[in-house]
GUTI-505371 format. One line per 5 residues: number of its first residue (from 1); for each residue x, y, z of N, C-alpha, C. Coordinates in steps of 0.2 Angstrom, whole numbers, plus 5000, padded with zeros to 4 digits. Example, Ala and Ser with C-alpha at 12.3 -4.5 7.8 and 13.67 -1.06 7.14 Angstrom:
<recs>
1	5066,4972,5039,5062,4978,5039,5066,4984,5039; 5064,4989,5035,5068,4995,5036,5064,5000,5039 $
</recs>
This chain:
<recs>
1	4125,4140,4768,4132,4139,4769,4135,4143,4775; 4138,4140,4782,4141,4146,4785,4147,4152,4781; 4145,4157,4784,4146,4162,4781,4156,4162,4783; 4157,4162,4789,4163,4159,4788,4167,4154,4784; 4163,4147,4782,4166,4143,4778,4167,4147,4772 $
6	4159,4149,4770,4161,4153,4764,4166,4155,4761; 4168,4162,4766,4174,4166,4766,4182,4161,4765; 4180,4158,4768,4189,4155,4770,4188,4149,4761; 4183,4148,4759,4184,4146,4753,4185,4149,4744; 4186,4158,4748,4187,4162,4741,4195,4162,4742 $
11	4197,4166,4736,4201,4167,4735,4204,4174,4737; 4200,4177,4740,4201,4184,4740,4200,4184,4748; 4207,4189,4748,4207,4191,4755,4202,4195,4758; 4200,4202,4754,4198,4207,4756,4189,4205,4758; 4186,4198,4752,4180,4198,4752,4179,4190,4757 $
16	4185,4189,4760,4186,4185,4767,4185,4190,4772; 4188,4195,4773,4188,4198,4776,4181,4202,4778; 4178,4203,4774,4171,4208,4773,4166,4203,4775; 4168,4196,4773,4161,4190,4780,4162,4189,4784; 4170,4188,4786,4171,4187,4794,4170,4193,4797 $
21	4171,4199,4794,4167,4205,4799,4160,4205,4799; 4157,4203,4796,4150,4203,4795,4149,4196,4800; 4148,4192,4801,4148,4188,4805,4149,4188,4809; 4153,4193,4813,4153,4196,4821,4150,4201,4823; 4146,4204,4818,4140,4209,4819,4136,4210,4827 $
26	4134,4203,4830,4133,4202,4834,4138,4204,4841; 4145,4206,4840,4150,4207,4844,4150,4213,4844; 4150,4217,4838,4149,4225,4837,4142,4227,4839; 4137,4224,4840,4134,4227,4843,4132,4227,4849; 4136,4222,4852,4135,4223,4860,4142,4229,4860 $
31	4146,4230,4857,4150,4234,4858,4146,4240,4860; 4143,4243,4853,4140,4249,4852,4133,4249,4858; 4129,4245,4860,4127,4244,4865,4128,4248,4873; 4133,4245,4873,4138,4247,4879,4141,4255,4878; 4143,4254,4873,4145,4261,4872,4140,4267,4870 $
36	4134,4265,4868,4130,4272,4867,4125,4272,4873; 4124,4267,4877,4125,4267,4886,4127,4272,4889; 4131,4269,4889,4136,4273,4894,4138,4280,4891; 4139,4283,4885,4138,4289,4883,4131,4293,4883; 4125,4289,4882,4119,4291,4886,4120,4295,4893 $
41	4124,4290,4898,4123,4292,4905,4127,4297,4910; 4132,4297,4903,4137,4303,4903,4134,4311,4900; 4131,4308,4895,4125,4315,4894,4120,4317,4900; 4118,4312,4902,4114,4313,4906,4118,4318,4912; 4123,4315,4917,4126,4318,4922,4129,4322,4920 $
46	4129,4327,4917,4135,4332,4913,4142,4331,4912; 4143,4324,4911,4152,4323,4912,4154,4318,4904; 4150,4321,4898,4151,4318,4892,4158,4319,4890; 4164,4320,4887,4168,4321,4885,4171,4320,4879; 4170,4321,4873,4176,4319,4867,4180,4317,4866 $
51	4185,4318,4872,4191,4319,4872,4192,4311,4874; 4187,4308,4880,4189,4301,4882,4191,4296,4875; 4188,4299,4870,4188,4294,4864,4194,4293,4861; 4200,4297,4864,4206,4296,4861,4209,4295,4864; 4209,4292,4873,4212,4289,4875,4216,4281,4873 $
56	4211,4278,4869,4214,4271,4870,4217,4271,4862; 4213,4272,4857,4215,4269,4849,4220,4269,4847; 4226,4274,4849,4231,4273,4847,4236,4267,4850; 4234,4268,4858,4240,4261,4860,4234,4253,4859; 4229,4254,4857,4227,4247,4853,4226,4246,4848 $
61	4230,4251,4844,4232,4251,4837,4238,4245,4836; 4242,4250,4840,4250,4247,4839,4251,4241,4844; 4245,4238,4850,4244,4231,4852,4242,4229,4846; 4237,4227,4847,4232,4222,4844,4235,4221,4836; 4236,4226,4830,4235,4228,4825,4243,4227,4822 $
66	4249,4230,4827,4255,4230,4825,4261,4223,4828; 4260,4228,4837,4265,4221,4840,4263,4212,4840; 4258,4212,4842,4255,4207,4844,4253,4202,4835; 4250,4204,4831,4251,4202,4824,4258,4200,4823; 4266,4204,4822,4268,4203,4821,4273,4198,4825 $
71	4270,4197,4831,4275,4194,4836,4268,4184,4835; 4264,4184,4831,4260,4177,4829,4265,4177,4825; 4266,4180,4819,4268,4177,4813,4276,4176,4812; 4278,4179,4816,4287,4178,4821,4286,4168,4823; 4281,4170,4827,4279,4163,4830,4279,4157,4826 $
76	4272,4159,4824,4272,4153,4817,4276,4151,4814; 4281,4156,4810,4285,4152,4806,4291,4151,4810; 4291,4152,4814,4298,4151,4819,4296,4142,4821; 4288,4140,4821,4287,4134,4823,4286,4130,4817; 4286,4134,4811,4284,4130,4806,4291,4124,4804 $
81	4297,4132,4804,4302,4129,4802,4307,4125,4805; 4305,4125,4814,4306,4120,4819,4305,4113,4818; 4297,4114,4816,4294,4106,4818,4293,4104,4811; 4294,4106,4804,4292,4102,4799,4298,4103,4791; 4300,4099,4790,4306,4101,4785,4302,4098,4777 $
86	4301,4093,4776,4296,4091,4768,4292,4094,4765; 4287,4095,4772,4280,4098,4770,4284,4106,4772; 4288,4109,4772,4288,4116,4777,4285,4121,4772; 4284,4121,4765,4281,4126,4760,4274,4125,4760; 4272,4118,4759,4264,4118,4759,4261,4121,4767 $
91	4268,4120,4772,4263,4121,4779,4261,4128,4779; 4268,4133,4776,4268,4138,4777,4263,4143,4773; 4261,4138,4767,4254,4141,4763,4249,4140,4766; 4248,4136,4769,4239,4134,4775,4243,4138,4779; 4246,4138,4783,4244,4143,4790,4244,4151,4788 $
96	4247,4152,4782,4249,4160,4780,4244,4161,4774; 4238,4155,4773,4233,4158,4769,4229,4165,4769; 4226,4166,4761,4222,4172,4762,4216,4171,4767; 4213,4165,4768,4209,4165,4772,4208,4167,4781; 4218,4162,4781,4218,4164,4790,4220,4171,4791 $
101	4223,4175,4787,4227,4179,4786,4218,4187,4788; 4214,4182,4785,4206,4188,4784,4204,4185,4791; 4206,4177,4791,4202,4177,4800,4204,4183,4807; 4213,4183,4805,4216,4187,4810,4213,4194,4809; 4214,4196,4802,4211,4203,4802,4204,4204,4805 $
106	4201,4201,4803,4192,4201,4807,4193,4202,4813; 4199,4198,4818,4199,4199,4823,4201,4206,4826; 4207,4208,4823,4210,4212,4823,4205,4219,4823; 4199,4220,4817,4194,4226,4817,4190,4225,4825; 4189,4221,4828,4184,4218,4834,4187,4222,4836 $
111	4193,4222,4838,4198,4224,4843,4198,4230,4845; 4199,4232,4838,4200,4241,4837,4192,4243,4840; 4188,4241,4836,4179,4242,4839,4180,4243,4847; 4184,4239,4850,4181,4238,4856,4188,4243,4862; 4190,4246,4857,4191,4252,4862,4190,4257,4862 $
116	4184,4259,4858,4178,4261,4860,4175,4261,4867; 4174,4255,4868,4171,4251,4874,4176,4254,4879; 4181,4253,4878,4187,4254,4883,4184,4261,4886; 4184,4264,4880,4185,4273,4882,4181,4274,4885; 4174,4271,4882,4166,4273,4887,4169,4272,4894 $
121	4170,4265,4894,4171,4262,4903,4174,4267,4906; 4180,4271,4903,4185,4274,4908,4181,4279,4908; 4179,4281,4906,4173,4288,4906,4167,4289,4911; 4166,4283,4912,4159,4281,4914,4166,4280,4924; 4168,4276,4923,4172,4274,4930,4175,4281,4934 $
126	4176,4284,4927,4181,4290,4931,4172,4296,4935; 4168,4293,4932,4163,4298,4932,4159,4296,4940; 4160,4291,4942,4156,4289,4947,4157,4292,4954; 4163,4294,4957,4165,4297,4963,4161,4303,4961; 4162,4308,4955,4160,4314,4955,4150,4314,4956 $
131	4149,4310,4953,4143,4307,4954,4140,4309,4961; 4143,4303,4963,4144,4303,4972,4147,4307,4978; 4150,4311,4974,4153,4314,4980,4158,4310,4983; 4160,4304,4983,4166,4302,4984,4163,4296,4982; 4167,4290,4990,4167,4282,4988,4164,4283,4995 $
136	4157,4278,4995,4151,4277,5002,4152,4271,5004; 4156,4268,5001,4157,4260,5006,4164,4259,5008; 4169,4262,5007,4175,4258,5008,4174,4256,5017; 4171,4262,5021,4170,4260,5028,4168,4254,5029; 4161,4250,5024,4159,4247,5026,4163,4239,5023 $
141	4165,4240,5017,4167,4234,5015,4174,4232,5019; 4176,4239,5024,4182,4235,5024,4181,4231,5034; 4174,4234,5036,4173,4231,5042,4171,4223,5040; 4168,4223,5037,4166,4215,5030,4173,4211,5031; 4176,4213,5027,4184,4211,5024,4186,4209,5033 $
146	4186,4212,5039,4188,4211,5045,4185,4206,5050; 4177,4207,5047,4173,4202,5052,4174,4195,5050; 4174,4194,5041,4175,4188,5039,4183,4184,5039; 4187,4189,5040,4193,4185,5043,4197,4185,5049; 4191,4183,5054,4194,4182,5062,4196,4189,5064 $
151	4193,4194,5064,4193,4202,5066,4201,4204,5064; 4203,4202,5059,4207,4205,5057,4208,4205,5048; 4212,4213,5047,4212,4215,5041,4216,4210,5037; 4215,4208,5031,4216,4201,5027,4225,4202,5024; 4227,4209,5024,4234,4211,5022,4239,4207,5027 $
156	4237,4209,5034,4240,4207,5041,4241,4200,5043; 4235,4197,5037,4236,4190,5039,4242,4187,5033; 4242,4190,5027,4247,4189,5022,4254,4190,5023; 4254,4195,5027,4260,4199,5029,4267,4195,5031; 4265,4191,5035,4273,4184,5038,4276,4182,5030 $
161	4271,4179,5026,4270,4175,5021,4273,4180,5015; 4272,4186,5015,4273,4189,5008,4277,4195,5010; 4279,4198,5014,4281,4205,5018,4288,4205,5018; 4291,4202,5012,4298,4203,5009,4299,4207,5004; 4307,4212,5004,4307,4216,4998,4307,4214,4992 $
166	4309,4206,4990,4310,4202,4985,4304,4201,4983; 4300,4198,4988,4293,4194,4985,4290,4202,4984; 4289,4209,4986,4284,4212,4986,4285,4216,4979; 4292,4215,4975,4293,4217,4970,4291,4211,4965; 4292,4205,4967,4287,4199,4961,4282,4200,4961 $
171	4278,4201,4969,4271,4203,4967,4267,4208,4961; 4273,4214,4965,4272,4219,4959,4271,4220,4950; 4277,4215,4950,4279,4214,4944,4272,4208,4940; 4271,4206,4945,4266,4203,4941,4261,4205,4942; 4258,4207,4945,4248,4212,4945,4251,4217,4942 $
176	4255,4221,4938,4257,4225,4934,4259,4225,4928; 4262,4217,4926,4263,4219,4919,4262,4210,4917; 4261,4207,4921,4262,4198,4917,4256,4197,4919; 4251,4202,4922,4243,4201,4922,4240,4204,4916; 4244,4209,4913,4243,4212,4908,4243,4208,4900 $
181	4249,4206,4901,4251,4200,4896,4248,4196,4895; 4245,4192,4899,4243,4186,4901,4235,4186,4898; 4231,4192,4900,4222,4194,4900,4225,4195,4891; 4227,4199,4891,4227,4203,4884,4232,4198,4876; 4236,4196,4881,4239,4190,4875,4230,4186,4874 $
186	4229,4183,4878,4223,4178,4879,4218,4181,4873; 4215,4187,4874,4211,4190,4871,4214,4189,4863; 4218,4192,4862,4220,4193,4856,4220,4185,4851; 4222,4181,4855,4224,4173,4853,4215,4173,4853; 4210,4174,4859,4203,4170,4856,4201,4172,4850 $
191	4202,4178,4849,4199,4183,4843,4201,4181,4837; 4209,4180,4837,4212,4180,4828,4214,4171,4829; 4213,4169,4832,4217,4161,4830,4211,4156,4830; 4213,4152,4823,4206,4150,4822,4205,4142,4828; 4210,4143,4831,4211,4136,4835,4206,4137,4842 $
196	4202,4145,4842,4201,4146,4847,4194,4147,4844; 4192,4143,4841,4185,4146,4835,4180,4143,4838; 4179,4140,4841,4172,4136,4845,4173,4139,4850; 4175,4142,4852,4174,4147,4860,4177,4156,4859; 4177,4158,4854,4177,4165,4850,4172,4170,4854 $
201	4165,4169,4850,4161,4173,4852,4159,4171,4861; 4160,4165,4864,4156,4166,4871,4163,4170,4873; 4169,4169,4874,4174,4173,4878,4173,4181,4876; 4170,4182,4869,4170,4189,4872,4163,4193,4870; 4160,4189,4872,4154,4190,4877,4155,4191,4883 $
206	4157,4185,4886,4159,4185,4894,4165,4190,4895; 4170,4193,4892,4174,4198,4894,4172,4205,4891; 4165,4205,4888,4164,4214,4888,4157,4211,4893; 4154,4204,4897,4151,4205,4903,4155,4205,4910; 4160,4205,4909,4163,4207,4915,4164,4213,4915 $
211	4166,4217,4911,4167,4224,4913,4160,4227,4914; 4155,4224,4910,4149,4228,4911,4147,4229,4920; 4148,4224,4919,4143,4219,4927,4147,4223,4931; 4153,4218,4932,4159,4218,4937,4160,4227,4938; 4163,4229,4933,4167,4235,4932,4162,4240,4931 $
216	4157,4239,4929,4151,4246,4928,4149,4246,4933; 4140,4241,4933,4132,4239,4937,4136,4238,4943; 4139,4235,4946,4140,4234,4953,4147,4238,4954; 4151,4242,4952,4154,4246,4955,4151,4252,4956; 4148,4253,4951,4143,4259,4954,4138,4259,4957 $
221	4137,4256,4959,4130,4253,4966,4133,4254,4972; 4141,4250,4971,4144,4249,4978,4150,4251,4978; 4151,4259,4977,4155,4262,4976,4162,4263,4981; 4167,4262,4981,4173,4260,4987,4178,4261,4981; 4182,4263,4986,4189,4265,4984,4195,4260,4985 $
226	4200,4259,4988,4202,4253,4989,4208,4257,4997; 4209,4249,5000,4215,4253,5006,4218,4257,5003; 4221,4260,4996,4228,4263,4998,4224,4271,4999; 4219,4272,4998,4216,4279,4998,4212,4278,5005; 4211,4273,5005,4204,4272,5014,4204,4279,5017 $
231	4212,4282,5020,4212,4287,5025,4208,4293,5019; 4212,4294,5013,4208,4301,5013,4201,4300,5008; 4197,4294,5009,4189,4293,5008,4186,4294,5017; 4190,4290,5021,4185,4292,5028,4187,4295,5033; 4193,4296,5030,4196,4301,5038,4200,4297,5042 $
236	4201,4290,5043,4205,4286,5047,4212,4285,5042; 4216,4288,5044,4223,4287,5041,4227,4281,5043; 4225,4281,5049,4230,4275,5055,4227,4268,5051; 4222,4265,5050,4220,4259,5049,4225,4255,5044; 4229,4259,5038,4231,4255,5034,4238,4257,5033 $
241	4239,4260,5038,4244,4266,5037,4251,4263,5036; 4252,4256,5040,4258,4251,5041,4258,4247,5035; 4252,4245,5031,4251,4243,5024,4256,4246,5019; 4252,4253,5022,4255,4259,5013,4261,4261,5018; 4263,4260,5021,4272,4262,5024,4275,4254,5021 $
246	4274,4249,5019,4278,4243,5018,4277,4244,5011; 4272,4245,5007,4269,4247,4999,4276,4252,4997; 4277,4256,5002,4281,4262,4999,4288,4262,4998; 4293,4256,5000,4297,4254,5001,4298,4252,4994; 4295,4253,4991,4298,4251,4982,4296,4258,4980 $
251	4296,4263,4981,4299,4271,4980,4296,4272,4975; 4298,4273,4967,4296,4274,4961,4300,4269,4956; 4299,4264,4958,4301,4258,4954,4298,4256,4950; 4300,4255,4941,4295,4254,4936,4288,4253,4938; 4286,4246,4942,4281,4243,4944,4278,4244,4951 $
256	4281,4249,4953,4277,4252,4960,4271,4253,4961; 4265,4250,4965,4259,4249,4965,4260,4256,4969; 4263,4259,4972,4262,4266,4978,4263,4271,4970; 4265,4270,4966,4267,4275,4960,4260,4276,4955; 4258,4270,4954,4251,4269,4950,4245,4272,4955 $
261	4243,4270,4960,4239,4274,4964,4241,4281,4966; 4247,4284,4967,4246,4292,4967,4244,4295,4961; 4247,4291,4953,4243,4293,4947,4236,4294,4948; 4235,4289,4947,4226,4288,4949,4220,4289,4954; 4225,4294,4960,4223,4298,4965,4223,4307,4960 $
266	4230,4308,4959,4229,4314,4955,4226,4314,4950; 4223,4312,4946,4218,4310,4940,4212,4309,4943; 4209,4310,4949,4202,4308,4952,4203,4316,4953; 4207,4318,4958,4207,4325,4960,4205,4330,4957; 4208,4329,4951,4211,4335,4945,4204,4335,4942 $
271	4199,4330,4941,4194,4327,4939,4195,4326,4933; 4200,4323,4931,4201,4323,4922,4201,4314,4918; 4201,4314,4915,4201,4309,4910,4210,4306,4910; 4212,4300,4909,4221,4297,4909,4219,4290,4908; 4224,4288,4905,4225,4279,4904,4223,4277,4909 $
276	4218,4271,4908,4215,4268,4915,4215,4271,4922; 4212,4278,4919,4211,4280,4924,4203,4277,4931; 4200,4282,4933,4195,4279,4937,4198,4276,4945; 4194,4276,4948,4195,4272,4955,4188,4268,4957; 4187,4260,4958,4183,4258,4961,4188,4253,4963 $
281	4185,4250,4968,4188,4244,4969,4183,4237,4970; 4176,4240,4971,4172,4233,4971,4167,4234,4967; 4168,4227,4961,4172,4221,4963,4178,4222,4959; 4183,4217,4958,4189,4219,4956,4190,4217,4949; 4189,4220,4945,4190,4219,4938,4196,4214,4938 $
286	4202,4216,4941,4208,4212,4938,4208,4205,4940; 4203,4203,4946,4202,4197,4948,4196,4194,4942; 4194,4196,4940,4186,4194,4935,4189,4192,4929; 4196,4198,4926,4197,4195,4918,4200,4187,4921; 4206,4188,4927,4213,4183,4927,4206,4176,4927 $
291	4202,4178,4931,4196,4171,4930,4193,4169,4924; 4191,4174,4922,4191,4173,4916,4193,4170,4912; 4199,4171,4911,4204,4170,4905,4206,4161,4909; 4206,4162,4913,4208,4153,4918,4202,4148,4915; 4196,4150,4915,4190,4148,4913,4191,4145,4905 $
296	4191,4150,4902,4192,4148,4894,4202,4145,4894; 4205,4145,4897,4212,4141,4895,4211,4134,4897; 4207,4131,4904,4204,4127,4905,4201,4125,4901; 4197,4127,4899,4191,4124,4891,4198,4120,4887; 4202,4128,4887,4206,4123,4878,4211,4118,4881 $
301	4212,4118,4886,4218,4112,4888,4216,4110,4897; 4213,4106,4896,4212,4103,4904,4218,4101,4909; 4222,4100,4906,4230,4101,4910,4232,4106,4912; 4228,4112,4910,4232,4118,4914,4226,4120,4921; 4223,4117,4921,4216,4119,4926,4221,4120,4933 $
306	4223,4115,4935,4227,4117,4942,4233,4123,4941; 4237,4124,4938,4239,4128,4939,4236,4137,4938; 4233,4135,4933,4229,4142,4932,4224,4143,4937; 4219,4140,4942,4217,4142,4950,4221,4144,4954; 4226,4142,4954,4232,4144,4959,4235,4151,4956 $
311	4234,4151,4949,4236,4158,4949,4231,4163,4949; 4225,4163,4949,4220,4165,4950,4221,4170,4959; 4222,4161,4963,4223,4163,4969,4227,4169,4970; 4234,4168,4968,4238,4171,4968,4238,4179,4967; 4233,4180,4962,4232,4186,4959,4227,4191,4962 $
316	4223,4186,4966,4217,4188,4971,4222,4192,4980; 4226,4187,4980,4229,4189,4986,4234,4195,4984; 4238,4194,4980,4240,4201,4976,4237,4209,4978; 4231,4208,4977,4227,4213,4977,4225,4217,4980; 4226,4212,4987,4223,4213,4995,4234,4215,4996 $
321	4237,4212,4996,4243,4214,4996,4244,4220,4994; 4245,4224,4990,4246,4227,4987,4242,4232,4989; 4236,4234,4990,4231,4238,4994,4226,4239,4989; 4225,4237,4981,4220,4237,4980,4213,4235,4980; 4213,4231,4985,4204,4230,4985,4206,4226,4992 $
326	4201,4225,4994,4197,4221,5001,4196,4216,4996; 4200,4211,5003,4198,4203,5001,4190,4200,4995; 4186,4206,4999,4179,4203,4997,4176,4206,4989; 4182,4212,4987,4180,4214,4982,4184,4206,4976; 4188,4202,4976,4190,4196,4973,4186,4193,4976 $
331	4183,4190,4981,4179,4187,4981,4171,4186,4977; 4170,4190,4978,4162,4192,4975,4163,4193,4966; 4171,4196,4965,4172,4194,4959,4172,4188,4953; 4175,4184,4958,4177,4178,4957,4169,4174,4956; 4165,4175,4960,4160,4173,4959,4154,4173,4954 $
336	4154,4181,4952,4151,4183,4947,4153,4182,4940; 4160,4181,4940,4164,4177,4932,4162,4171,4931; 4161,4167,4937,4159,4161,4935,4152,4161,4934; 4147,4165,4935,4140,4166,4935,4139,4166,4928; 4143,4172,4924,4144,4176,4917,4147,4169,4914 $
341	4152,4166,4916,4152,4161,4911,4149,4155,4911; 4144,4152,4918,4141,4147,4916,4135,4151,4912; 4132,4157,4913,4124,4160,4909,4128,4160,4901; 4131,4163,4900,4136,4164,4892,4135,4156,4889; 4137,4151,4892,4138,4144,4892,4130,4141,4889 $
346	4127,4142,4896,4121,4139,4895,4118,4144,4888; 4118,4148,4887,4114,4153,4882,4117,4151,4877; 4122,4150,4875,4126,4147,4869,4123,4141,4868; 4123,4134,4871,4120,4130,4872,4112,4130,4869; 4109,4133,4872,4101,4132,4871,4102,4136,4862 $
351	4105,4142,4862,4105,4144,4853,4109,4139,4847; 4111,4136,4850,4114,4128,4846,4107,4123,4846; 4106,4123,4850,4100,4119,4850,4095,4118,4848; 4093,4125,4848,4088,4129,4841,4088,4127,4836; 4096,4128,4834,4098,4129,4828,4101,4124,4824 $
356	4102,4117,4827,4100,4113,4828,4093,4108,4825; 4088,4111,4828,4084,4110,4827,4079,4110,4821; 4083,4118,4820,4078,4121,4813,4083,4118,4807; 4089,4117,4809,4093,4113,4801,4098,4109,4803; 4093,4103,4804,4096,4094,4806,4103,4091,4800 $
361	4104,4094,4796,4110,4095,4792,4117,4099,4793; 4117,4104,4799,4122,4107,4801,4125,4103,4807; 4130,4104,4807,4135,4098,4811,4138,4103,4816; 4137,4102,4822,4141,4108,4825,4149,4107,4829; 4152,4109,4823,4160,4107,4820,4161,4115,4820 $
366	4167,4118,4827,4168,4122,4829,4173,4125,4821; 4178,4120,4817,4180,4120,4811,4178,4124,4805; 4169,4124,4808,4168,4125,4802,4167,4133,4802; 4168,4137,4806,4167,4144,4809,4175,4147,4807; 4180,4145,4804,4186,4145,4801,4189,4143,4797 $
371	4194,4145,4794,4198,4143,4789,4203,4137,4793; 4204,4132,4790,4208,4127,4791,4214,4129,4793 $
</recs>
């Protein structure tokens, strides 16, 4: 019997919950994976720290664990008692079952596990300048970023089109806080809603192999900073300098991309550990999840496919706008997310098939991996 139907057929929340965590074994241990990694490498280069470990758990305690659970079950019945008057008690016992109620929770423990992961990452990111002695490619990616868009810098070509105080504060607002919302509601919903049960485990495979790939393996190979620091990695100050004079015109306003970069220039310098701390820019994590996440929203509803590329785009020129990354670091991102989720895909695929194989009686009913 799958070990989730199992679960969702006891009576018992706690020993629901005790197989749905066990049935994601496989999820904790690419966690722990990643994480005994990366704390390996921190050993290795003398930059281990303890203290990174406290970085995250508490504000993904009160995400994942507090706001976000309570802001489902706000939801649910708020649509429960919208859309159904006869049946509205029986609905409100299946959707508020001990079973889903253990689903959310299983998810909920991933979550917590996997800021861990978080912690290593920013450990292992903040760790790579020092490693290096700076950032060795911004020179180069940004001559790239100039040859492939008509010899000129790709901001300059944005600039007619988006070099208003109005839109520069939209933009702001959204690569700040509605990209945050957006990645992280997502996440939350694939992990604890059983609606998202047949693509559960490949989406967060494919989103602890984006930060692996994207955010580890190829930013520390191809180490760059991004324009808004370019002058003090290479010494050319003039290059970007008309960019970060139009950037600065939002002063210290909530969502100031000039105010999160001086943070995160003071936290390199200082050489310490801070929320999302670290600097690379290639390739661009925040272009990798938004694909990401556009990737699996398309799976679960093909009517949003066009809108969600176009935000993708949006999100990508955001970033060249704003001075975090060279055109080319969203480009190669974008490319690499779709690489992670056709291999995730196809590797899911041939393991069904297998398994398939070995028991011709298992029906591969995404349903059955959940409580109803």
């Amino acid at each position: 019997m799958n070990v989730r139907r199992g679960a969702a057929n006891t009576g018992s929340f706690f020993s629901s919950l005790v197989a749905y965590a066990l049935a994601d074994k496989w999820l904790y241990l690419a966690i722990a994976a990643y994480s005994l990694a990366g704390s390996l490498f921190l050993l290795h280069v003398g930059l281990f720290d303890w203290a990174s470990f406290g970085i995250y758990p508490g504000k993904w305690f009160f995400l994942f664990a507090v706001f976000m659970p309570i802001v489902t079950v706000l939801w649910d019945a708020a649509t429960i008692i919208h859309r159904f008057n006869h049946r509205r008690r029986l609905v409100f016992r299946r959707v508020f079952s001990q079973g889903r109620l253990a689903y959310m929770g299983a998810g909920i423990l991933c979550l917590m596990a996997l800021s861990l992961f978080q912690s290593v990452f920013t450990a292992v990111k903040t760790a790579f300048p020092i490693i290096e002695g700076g950032f060795p490619y911004d020179a180069t990616h940004a001559a790239l970023d100039r040859l492939i868009h008509f010899n000129t810098d790709p901001w300059r070509i944005l600039q007619p089109l988006l070099g208003f105080d109005t839109m520069r504060l939209l933009i702001e607002w959204n690569y700040n806080v509605l990209w945050f919302v957006i990645c992280f509601a997502v996440l939350f919903f694939m992990m604890t809603s059983p609606k998202a049960a047949g693509m559960r485990t490949r989406y967060f495979l494919c989103f602890c192999l984006v930060w692996t790939i994207i955010g580890t393996l190829l930013a520390g190979f191809f180490l760059s900073a991004d324009p808004a620091y370019y002058g003090f990695v290479t010494g050319d100050a003039d290059r970007f300098a008309d960019q970060l004079a139009l950037l600065a015109r939002s002063g210290d306003s909530a969502h100031s991309a000039t105010a999160y970069q001086h943070y995160l220039w003071t936290v390199y310098t200082q050489k310490s550990l801070g929320f999302g701390s670290g600097i690379s820019a290639f390739p661009s994590v925040h272009v990798g999840l938004i694909t990401l996440t556009a990737l699996f929203l398309a799976e679960f509803n093909r009517k949003l496919a066009i809108p969600l590329v176009a935000y993708v785009a949006f999100v990508m020129l955001s970033s060249v706008y704003l001075g975090w990354h060279y055109a080319i670091d969203g480009y190669v991102s974008a490319a690499v997310t779709l690489l992670i989720y056709a291999g995730v895909n196809k590797a899911s695929e041939l393991i069904e098939t297998r398994r398939m194989g070995q028991r011709p009686d298992l029906a591969p009913d995404a349903a059955s991996t959940a409580p109803a």
